[in-house]
C-alpha positions as CSV (number, residue, x, y, z in Angstrom):
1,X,0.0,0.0,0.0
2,X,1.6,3.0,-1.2
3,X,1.0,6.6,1.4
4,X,3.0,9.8,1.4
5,X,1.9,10.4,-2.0
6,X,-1.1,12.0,-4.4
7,X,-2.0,8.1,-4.8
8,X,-3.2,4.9,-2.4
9,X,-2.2,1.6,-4.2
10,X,-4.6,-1.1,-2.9
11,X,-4.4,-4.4,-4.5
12,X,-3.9,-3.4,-8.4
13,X,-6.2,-0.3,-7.8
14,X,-4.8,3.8,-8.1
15,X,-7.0,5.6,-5.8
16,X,-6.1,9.2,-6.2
17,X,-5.9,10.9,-2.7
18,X,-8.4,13.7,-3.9
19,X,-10.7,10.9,-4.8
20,X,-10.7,8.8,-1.7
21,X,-11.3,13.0,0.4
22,X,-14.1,13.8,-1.4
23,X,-16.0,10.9,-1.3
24,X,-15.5,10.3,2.8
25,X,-18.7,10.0,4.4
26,X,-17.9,10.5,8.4
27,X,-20.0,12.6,10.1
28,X,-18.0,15.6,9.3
29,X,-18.3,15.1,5.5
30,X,-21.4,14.7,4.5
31,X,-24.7,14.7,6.2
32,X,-26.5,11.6,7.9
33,X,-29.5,12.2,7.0
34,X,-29.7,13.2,3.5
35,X,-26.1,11.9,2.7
36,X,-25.1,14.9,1.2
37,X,-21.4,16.6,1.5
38,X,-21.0,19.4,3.7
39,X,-18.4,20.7,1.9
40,X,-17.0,22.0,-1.6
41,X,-13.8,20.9,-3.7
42,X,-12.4,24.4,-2.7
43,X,-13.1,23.4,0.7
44,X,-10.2,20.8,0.2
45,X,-6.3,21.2,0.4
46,X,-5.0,21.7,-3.1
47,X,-2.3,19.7,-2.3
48,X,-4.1,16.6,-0.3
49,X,-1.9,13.3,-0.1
50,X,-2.5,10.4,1.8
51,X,-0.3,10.3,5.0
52,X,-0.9,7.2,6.5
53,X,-2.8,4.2,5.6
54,X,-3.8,0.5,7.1
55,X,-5.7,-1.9,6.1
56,X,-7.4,-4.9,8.3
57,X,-9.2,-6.4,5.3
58,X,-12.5,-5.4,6.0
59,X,-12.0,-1.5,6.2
60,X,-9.1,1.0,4.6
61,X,-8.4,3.8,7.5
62,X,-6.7,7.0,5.5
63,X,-5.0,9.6,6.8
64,X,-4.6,12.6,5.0
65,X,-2.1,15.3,5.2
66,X,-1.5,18.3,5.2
67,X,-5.3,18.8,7.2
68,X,-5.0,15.3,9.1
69,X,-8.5,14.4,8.3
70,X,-8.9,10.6,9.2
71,X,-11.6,8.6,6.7
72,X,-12.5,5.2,6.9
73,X,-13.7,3.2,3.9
74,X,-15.1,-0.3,3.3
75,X,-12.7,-1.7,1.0
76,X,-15.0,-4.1,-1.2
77,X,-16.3,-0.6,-1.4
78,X,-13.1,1.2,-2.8
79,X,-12.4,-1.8,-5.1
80,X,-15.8,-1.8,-6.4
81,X,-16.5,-1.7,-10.2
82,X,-18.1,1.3,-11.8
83,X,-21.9,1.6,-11.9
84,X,-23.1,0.8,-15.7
85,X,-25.2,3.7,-17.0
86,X,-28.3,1.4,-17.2
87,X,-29.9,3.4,-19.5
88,X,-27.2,2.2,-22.1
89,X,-26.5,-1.2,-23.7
90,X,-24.2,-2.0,-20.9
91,X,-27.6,-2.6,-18.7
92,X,-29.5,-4.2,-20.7
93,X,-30.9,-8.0,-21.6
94,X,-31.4,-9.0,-25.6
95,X,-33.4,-11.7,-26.8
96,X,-35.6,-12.2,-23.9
97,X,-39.3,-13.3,-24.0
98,X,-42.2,-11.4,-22.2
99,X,-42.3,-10.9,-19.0
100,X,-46.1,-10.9,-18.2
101,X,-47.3,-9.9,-14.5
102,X,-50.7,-10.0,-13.6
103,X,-52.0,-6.7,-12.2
104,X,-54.2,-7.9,-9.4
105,X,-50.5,-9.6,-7.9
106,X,-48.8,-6.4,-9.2
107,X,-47.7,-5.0,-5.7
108,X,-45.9,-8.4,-5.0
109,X,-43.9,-8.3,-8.3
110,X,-43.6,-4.6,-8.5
111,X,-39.8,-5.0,-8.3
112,X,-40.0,-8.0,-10.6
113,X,-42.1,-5.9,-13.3
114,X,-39.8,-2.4,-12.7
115,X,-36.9,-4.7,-13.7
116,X,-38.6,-5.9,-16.8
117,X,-38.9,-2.5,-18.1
118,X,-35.3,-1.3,-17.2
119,X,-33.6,-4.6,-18.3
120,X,-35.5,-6.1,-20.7
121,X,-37.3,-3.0,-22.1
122,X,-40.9,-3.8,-22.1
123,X,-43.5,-5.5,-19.1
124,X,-46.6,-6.4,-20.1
125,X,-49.6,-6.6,-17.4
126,X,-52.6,-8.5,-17.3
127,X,-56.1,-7.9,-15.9
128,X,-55.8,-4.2,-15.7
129,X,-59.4,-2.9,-15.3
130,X,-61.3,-2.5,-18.3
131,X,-62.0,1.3,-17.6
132,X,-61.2,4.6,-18.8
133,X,-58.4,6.1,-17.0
134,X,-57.4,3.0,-15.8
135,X,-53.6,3.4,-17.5
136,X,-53.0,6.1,-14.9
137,X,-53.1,4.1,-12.2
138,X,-50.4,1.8,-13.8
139,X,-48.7,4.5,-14.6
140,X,-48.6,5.8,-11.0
141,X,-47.0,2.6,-9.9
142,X,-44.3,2.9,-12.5
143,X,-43.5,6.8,-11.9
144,X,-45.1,10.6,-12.3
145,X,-47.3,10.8,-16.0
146,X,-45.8,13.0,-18.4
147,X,-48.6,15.5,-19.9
148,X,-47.6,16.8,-23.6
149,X,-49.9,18.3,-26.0
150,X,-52.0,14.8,-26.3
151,X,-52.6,15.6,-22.3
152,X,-52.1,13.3,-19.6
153,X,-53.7,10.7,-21.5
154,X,-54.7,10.2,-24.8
155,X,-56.6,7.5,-26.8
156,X,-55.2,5.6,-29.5
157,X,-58.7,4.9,-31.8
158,X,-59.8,5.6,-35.6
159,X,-60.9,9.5,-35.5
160,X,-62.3,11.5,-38.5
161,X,-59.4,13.9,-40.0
162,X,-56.8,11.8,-38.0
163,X,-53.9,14.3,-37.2
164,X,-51.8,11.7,-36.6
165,X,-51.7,8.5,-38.7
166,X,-52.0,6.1,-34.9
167,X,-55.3,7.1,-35.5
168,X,-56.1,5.5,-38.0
169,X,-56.9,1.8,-39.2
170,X,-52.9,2.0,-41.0
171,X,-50.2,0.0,-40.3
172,X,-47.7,1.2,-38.1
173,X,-44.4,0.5,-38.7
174,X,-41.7,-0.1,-35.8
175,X,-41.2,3.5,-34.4
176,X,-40.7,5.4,-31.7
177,X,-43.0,7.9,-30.1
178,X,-42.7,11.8,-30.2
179,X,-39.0,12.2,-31.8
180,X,-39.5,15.5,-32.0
181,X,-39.2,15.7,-28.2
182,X,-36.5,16.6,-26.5
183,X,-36.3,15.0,-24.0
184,X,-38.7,12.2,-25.9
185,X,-40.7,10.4,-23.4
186,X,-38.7,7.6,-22.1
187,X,-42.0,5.2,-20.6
188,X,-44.8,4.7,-23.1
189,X,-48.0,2.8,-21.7
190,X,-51.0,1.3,-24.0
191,X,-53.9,0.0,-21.9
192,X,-56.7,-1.9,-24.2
193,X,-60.3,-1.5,-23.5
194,X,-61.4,-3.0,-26.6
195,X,-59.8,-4.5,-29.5
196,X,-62.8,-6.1,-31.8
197,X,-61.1,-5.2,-34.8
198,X,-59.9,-7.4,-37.8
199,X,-56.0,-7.0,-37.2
200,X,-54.3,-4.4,-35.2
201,X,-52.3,-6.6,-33.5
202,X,-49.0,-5.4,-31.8
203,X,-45.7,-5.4,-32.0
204,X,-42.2,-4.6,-30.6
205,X,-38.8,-4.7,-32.1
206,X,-35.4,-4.3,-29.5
207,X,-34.0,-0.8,-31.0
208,X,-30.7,-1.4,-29.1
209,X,-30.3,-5.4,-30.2
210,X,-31.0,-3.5,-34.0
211,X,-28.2,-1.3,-33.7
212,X,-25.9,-3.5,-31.8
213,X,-26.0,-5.8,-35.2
214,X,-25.5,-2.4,-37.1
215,X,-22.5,-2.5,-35.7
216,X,-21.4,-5.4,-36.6
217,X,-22.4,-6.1,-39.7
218,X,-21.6,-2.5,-41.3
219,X,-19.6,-0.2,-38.7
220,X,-19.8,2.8,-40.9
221,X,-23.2,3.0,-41.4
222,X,-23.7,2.9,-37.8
223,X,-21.2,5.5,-37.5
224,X,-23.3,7.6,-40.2
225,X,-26.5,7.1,-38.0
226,X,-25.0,8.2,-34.9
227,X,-23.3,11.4,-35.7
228,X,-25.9,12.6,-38.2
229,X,-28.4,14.7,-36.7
230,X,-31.8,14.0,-38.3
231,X,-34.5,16.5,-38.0
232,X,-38.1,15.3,-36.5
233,X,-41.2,17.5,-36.3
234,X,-45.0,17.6,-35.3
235,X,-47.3,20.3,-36.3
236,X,-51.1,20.5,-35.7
237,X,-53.4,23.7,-34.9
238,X,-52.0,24.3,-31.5
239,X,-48.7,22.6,-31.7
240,X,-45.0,23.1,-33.5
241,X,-41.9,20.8,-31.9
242,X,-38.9,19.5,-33.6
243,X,-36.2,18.2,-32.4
244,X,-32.8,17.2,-34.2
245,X,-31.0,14.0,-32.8
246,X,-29.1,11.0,-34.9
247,X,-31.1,8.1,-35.2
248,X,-28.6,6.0,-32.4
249,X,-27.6,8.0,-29.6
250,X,-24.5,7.4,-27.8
251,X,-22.9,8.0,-24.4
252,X,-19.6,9.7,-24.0
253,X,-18.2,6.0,-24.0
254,X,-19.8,5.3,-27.5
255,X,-22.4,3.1,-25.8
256,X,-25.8,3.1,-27.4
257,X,-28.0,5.3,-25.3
258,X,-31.0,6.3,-27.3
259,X,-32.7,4.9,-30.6
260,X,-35.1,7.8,-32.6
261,X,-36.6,6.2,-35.5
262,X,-39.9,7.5,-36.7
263,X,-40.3,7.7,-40.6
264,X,-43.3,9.6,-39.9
265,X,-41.8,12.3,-38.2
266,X,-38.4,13.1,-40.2
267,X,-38.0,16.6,-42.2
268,X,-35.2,17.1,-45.2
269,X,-32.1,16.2,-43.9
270,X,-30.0,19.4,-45.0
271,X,-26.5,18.3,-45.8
272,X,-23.4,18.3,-48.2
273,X,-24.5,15.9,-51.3
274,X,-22.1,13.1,-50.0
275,X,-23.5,12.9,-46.7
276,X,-27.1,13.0,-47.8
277,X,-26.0,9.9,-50.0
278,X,-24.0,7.9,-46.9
279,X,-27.0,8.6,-44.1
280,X,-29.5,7.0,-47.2
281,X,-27.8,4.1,-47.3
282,X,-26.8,3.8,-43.6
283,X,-31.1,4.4,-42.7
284,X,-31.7,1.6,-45.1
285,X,-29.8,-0.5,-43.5
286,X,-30.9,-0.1,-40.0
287,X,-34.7,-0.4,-41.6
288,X,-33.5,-3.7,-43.0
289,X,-32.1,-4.9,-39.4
290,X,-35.3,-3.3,-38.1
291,X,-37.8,-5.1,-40.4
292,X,-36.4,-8.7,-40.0
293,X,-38.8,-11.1,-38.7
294,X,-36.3,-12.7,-36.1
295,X,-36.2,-9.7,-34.0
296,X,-39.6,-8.5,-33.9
297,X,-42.3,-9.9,-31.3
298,X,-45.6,-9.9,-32.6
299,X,-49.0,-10.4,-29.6
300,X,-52.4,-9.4,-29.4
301,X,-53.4,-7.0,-26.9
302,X,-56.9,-7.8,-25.4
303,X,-59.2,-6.0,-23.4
304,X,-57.2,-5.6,-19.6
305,X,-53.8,-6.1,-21.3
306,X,-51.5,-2.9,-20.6
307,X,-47.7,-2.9,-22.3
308,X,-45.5,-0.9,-20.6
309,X,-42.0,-0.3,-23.2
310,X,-39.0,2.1,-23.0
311,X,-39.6,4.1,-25.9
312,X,-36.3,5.1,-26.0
313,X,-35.3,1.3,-26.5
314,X,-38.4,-0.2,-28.1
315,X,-39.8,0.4,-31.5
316,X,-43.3,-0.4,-31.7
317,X,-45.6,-1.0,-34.0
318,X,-49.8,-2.0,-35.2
319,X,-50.7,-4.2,-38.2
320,X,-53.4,-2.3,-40.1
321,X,-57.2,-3.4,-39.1
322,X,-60.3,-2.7,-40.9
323,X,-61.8,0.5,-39.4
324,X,-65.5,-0.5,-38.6
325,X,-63.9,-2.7,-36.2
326,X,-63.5,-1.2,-32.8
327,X,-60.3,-1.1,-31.1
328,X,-59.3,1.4,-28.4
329,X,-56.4,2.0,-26.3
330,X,-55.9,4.3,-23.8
331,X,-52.2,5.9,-23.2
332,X,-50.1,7.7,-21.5
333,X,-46.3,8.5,-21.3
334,X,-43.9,8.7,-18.2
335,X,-40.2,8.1,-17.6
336,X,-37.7,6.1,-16.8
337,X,-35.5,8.2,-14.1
338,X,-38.9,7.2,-11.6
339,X,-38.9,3.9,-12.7
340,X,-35.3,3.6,-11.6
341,X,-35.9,5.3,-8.5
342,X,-39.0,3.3,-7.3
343,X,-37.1,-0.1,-8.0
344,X,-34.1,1.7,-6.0
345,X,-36.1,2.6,-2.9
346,X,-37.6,-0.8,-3.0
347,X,-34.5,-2.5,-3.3
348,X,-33.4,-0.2,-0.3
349,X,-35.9,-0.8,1.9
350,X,-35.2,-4.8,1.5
351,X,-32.3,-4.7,4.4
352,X,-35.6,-3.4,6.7
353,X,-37.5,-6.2,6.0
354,X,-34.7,-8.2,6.4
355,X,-33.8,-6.5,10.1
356,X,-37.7,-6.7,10.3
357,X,-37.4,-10.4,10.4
358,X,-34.2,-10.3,12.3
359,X,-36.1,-8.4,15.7
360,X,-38.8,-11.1,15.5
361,X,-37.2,-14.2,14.7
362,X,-33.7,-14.6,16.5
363,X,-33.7,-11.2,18.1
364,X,-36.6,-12.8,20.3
365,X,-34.2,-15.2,22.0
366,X,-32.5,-14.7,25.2
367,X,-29.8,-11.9,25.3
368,X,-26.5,-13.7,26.7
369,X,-28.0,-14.3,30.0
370,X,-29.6,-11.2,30.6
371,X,-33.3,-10.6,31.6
372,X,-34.7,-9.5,28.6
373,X,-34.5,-10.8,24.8
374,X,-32.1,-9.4,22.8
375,X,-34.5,-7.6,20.4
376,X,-36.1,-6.0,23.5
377,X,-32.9,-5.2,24.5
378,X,-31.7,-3.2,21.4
379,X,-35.3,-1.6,21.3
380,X,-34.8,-0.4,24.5
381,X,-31.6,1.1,24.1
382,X,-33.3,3.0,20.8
383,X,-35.6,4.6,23.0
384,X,-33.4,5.9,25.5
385,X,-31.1,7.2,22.4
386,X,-34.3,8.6,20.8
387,X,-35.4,10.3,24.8
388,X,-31.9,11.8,24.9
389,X,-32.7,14.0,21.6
390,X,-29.8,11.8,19.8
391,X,-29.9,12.5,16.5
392,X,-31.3,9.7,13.8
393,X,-27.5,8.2,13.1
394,X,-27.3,7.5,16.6
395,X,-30.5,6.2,17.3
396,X,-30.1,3.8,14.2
397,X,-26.9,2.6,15.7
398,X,-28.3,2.0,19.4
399,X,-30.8,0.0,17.4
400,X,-28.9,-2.0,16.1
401,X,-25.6,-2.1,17.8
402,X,-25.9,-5.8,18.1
403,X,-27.3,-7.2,15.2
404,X,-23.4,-9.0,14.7
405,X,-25.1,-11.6,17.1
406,X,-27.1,-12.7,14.1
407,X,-25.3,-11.3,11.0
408,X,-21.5,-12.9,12.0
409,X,-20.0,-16.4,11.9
410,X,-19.7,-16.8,15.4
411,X,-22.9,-16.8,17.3
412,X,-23.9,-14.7,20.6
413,X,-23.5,-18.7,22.6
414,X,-20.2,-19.1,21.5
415,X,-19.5,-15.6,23.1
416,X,-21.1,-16.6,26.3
417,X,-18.9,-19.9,25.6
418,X,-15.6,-17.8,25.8
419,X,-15.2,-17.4,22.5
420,X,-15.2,-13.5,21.0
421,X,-17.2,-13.6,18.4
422,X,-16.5,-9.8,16.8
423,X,-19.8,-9.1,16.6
424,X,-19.5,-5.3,16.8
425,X,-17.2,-5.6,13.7
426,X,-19.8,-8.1,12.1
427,X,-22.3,-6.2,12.4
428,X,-20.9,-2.8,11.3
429,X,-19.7,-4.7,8.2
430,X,-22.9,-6.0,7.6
431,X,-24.6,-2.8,8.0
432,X,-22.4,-1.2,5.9
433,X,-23.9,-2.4,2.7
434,X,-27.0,-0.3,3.1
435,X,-26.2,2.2,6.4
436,X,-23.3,5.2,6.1
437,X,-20.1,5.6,8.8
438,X,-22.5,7.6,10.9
439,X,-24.5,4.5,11.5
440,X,-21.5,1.9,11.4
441,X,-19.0,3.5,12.8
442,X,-20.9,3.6,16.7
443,X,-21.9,-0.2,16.1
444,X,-18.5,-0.7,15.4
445,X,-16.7,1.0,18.1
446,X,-19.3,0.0,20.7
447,X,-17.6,-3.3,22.5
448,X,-14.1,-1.1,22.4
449,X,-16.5,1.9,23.8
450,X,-16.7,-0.7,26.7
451,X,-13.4,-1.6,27.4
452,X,-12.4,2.3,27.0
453,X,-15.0,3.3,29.9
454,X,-13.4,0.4,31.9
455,X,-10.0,2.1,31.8
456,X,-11.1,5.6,32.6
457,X,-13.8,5.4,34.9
458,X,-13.3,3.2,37.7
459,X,-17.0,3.3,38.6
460,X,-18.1,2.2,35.1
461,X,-16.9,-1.3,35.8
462,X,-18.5,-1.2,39.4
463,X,-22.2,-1.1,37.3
464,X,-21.6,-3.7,34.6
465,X,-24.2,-7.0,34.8
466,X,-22.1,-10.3,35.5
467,X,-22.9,-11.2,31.6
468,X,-21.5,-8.2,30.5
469,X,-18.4,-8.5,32.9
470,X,-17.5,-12.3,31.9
471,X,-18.2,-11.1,28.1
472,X,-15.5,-8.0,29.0
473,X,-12.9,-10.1,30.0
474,X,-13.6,-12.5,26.4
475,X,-13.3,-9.2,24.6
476,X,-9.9,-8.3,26.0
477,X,-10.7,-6.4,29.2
478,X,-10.2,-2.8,30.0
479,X,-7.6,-1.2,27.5
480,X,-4.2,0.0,28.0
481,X,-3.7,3.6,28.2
482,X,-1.7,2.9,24.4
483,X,-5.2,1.7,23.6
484,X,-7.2,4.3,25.3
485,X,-5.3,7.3,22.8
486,X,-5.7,5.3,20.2
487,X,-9.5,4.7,21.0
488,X,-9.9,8.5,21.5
489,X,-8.4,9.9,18.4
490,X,-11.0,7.1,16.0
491,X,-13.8,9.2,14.3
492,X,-17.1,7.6,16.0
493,X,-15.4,7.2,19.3
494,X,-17.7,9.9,21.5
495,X,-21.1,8.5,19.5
496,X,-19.8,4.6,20.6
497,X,-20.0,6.2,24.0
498,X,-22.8,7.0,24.0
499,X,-24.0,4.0,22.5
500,X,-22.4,1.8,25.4
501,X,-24.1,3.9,27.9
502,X,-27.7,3.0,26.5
503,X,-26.3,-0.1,25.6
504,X,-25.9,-0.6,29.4
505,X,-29.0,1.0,30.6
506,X,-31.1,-1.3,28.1
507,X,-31.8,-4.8,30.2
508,X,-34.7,-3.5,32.6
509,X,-37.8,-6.2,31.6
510,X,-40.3,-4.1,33.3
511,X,-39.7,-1.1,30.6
512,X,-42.4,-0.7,27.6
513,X,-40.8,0.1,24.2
514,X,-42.1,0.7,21.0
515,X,-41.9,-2.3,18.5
516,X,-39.6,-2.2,15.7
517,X,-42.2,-0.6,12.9
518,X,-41.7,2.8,14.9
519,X,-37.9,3.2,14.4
520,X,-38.7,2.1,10.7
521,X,-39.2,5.5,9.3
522,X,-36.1,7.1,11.1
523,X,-33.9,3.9,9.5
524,X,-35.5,4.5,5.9
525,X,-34.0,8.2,6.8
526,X,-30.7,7.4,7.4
527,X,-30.0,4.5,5.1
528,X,-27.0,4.7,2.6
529,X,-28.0,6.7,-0.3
């Protein structure tokens, strides 16, 4: 591990010392409820290095110079891979069949169904109720509705002087909806309320699987598609927009990011005689990839059916039906930045269902010989952080300042067996996954806190319970003044304190606490962001 320099070398990763500063998250850098930084890059030292490092194998302690700020990071954390963009290729599934989830079991498989849509581009729900205005409710579940000119819904059905060919009995080739949008609506819904008609059956084609075999069967014309703007525009009465974007959109990294391809919708392309010629044969083809059978999916929508596609991903389309048939669908547009969001706080909240479980299954055992089980024990020492005024961080980490009893290798018996079983480092590590250094750090530091108050205050020892005095002398006993500065200079060290304290105070089985659904909210607060 390389320190005094601009640079920490862990394993065969650089990790600039700038880097590793600005992304601390201790209590002093960034905030524990919102998770914010609470400070600037001109809040930095220009000239930051890293003067001191070590490494235990779990965490990566950092010492900076010239300010002396101390961090602490997990280090699966530092060496973790970068997050994909997964609104490029990079996140996404090809080839994949439908993923159909019914709509009366929707809010069990609401996680399943956001994935669909983010992965695999398109969910399609059953049994949505056959009523007007029904596609605003899915869309609710899915994100916020985004109102354009059509409103916040509009219906797709054959209408006298049709200003836009959807409403009509023509086919509809693969497309995607509003171009001339910027930003185009990324979430396209289509309930059916009635589909009666002779054809009109639906279709979708993978815009991204397209012009990934663009690529590779004829690199220049995807080239030509993604750096030539092409113009698309809507007019009506009331209504003007254009918009001029290439066909494939890329990310900085060249990844495909965006497919606009509405024949519709395109206006002269305005260009030198040569490129006119090479974007012509490029958009020919991408419309030949586009149009082969292999790679388009072809259902029927019936009455209760609602398909939910990325429409920047996903080119849909209609086979023509005979006009006197009826078929109506009901639509509405959102986006895909809520869509990721709800299947991230859902995801999120999965570690409180999970600690949930923990305070009612093993938490409701006996707490290494105490009085009192060790979920009511941890409750307990919530509520007299929580009566103290702590704030959230600290209450979260009374709360669960023991969960290593469950979450480590070696068992709360074995401790009472003589055998140390870490558990404020397991937990702390476990917690880390979903809870900041505000949280962890107090869970952490909370046995140590123990053996710290033993050293300094006499009287502290006096007041310990017999199980908590045999588990003291497993854990190493009362530190050595060595240990004691050491112990005092650790970020967390005044919050593990005050964690012991209620730690200690928490084992009366004649108090009444509040179950675990009333710290929920506060957790949901402080988790990781």
């Amino acid at each position: 591990m390389l320190t005094g320099s601009t640079t920490l070398r862990l394993d065969d990763r650089e990790l600039p010392a700038v880097w590793l500063r600005d992304n601390c998250r201790c209590a002093q850098c960034a905030d524990p409820v919102s998770g914010q930084k609470l400070f600037g890059i001109l809040d930095l030292p220009a000239d930051l290095t890293v003067d001191d490092a070590t490494d235990d194998g779990t965490d990566v302690t950092v010492r900076f110079a010239p300010d002396g700020h101390v961090s602490r990071f997990p280090r699966a954390w530092l060496l973790a891979p970068a997050t994909p963009d997964e609104r490029t290729e990079e996140g996404k599934q090809f080839g994949t069949g439908a993923i159909e989830v019914a709509w009366a079991d929707f809010r069990d498989n609401r996680t399943q169904a956001l994935e669909a849509l983010l992965v695999r581009g398109f969910v399609l729900l059953r049994g949505v109720p056959v009523a007007e205005g029904a596609v605003l409710d899915v869309a609710a579940e899915f994100g916020y509705v985004r109102e354009t000119n059509y409103g916040r819904i509009f219906d797709v059905r054959v209408e006298d002087n049709a200003t836009n060919l959807a409403f009509t009995g023509r086919e509809i080739t693969p497309h995607t909806d509003n171009p001339y949008r910027d930003p185009v609506p990324t979430v396209q819904l289509l309930h059916c309320l009635v589909n009666a008609a002779t054809g009109g059956d639906s279709g979708l084609v993978d815009g991204f699987a397209a012009a990934a075999v663009l690529r590779a069967e004829d690199p220049e014309a995807f080239a030509v598609l993604t750096r030539t703007p092409v113009t698309f525009r809507y007019t009506d009465a009331d209504t003007d927009l254009s918009a001029s974007k290439p066909l494939i959109g890329l990310d900085p990294a060249g990844r495909i990011r965006e497919i606009r391809f509405n024949n519709r919708s395109t206006q002269p392309l305005r260009a030198p005689h040569a490129d006119v010629i090479a974007f012509y044969a490029a958009y020919r083809t991408f419309a030949e990839i586009i149009a082969r059978p292999a790679g388009r999916l072809d259902f029927r929508l019936g009455p209760g059916d609602c398909l939910v596609f990325d429409n920047t991903r996903m080119l849909h389309a209609r086979t023509a039906f005979a006009e006197g048939g009826a078929r109506h669908l009901q639509g509405c547009y959102a986006d895909l930045d809520a869509v990721a969001s709800r299947r991230a706080v859902l995801t999120r909240r999965a570690p409180l269902d999970l600690l949930a479980d923990l305070f009612a299954g093993p938490g409701a055992a006996d707490y290494l010989g105490e009085s009192v089980s060790q979920a009511a024990h941890m409750l307990q020492a919530a509520s007299l952080a929580e009566a103290a005024g702590a704030p959230d961080a600290l209450i979260a980490a009374a709360l669960l300042h023991d969960v290593g009893h469950f979450t480590g290798e070696i068992s709360g018996e074995e401790l009472m067996a003589g055998v140390d079983n870490r558990h404020s480092h397991a937990g702390a590590d476990w917690l880390a996954a979903w809870f900041p250094p505000a949280v962890t750090e107090p869970v952490r530091l909370h046995v140590a806190a123990k053996r710290y108050l033993c050293a300094v205050e006499p009287s502290y020892r006096e007041q310990l319970s017999p199980a908590s005095e045999y588990t003291l002398t497993v854990q190493g006993g009362p530190m050595t003044p060595a240990e004691v500065a050491v112990f005092e200079a650790q970020p967390g060290a005044a919050d593990a304190v005050a964690v012991r304290r209620w730690d200690d105070a928490a084992k009366d089985p004649g108090t009444d606490v509040p179950d675990f659904a009333h710290f929920r909210p506060l957790l949901e607060r402080v988790l990781r962001r």
